[in-house]
C-alpha positions in Angstrom: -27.7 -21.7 12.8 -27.0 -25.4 13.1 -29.6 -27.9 14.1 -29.3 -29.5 17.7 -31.6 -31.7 19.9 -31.0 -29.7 22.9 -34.1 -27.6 24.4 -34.4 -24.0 24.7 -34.4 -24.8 28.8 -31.6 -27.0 28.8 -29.4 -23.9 26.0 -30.5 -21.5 28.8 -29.5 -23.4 31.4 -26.1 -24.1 30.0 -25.8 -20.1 29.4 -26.1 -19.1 32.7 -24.0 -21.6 33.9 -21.1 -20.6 31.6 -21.5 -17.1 32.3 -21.5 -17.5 35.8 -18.9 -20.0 35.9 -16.1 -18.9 33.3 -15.8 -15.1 34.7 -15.4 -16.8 38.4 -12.7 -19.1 37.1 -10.8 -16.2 35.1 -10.8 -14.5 38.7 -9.8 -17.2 40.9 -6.8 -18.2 38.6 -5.8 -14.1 38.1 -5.6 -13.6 41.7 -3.6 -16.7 42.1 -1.6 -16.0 39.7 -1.0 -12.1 41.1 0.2 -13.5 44.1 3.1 -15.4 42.5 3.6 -12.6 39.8 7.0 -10.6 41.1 5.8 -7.7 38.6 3.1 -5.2 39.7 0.3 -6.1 37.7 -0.3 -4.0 34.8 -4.2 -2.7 34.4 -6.8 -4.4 32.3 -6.5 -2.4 29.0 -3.0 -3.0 28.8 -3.3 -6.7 29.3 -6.0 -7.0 26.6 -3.8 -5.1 24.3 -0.5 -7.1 25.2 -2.7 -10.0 24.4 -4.0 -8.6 21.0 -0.7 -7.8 19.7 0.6 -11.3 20.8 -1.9 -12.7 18.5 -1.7 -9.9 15.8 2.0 -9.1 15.6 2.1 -6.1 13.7 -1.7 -4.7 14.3 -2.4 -1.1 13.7 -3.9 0.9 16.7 -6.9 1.5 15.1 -7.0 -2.5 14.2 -6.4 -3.3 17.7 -9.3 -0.4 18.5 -11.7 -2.3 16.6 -10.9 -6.0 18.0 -10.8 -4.9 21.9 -14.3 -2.4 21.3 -11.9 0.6 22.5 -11.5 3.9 21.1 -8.8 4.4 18.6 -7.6 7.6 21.1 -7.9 5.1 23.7 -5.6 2.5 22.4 -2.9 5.4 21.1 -2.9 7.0 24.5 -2.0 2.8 25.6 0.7 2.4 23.0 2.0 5.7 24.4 2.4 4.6 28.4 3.4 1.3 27.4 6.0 2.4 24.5 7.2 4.7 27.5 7.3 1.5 29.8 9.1 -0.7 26.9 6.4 -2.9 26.8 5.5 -1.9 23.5 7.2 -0.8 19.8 5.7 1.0 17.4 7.5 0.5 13.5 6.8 2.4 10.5 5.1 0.4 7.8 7.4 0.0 5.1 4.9 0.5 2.6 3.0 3.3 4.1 5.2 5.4 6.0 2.2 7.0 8.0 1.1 3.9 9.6 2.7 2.5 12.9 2.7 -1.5 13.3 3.3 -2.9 17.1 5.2 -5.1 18.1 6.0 -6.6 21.9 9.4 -6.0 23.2 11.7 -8.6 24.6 10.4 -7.7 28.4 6.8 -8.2 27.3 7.2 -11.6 26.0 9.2 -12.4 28.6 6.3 -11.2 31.2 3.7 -12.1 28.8 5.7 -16.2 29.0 6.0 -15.9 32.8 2.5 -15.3 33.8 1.3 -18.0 30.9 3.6 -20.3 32.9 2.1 -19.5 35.8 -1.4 -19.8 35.1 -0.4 -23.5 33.7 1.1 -24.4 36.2 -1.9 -23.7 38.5 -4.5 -25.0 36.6 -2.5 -28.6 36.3 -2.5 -28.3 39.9 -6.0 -28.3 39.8 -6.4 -30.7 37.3 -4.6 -33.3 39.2 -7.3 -33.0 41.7 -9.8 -34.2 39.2 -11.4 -37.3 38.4 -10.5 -38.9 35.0 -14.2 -38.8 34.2 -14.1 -35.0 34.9 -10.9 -34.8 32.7 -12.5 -36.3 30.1 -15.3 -33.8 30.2 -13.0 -30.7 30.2 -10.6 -32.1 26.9 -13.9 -32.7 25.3 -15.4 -29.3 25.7 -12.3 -27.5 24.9 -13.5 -28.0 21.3 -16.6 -26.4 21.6 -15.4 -23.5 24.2 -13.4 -22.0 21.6 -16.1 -22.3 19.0 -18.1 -20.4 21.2 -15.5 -17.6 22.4 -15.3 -17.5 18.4 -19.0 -16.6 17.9 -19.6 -14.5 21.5 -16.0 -12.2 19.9 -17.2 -9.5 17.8 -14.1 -9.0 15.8 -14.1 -12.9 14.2 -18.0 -12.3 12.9 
């Protein structure tokens, strides 16, 4: 663990902050973003695993089980509906013919672009509200946000 001057108290205090804070601001900027979406918005699971295989192009179900803390039955039954919805591919692995790689389609990535367009575009809004002291804050904790959604992840320990 690395050394740091901050108290116990004031680590607490951060936590709950963050963890009150960051779940409020992932709603507020979904349902904004729901309202603009001309798509109906597909559920949860299927979001996380669009996301997954965004970032892991060619995953394995049973990968993307273990990285989204699902059930490997759970994520086939997904790959299903949304191979059914051409939201999804699965390929053969050239090497091992009995394993499936996925892949997003051309309409995910395009619905996958709009809605990351989207949620810019509303958080600029909201960071043009901002003072440049509070700017300043937010670029310098980006940093140390994604360190932390790097140790709080499961599948990147």
């Amino acid at each position: 663990m690395p050394q740091h001057s901050a108290s116990g108290q004031d680590i607490d205090r951060v936590a709950v902050e963050l963890a009150s804070c960051l779940p409020a601001l992932a709603r507020a900027l979904e349902r904004q973003v729901g309202q603009d979406y001309p798509h109906p918005k597909p559920p949860e699971a299927q979001l996380a695993l669009l996301r997954h295989v965004e970032a892991h192009d060619g995953t394995t179900v049973r990968e993307a089980a273990r990285a989204l803390l699902m059930k490997p039955n759970n994520v086939s039954a997904l790959v299903t509906q949304m191979t059914e919805q051409n939201l999804l591919e699965r390929r053969q692995d050239p090497a091992d013919k009995r394993v499936a790689r996925l892949h997003l389609t051309a309409v995910s990535r395009r619905q996958i672009a709009e809605v990351r367009s989207l949620m810019s575009a509303h958080v600029a809004r909201a960071l043009h509200t901002l003072t440049d002291g509070e700017l300043d804050a937010l670029g310098s904790a980006l940093g140390a946000l994604h360190a932390l959604n790097g140790r709080l992840h499961p599948a990147t320990r």
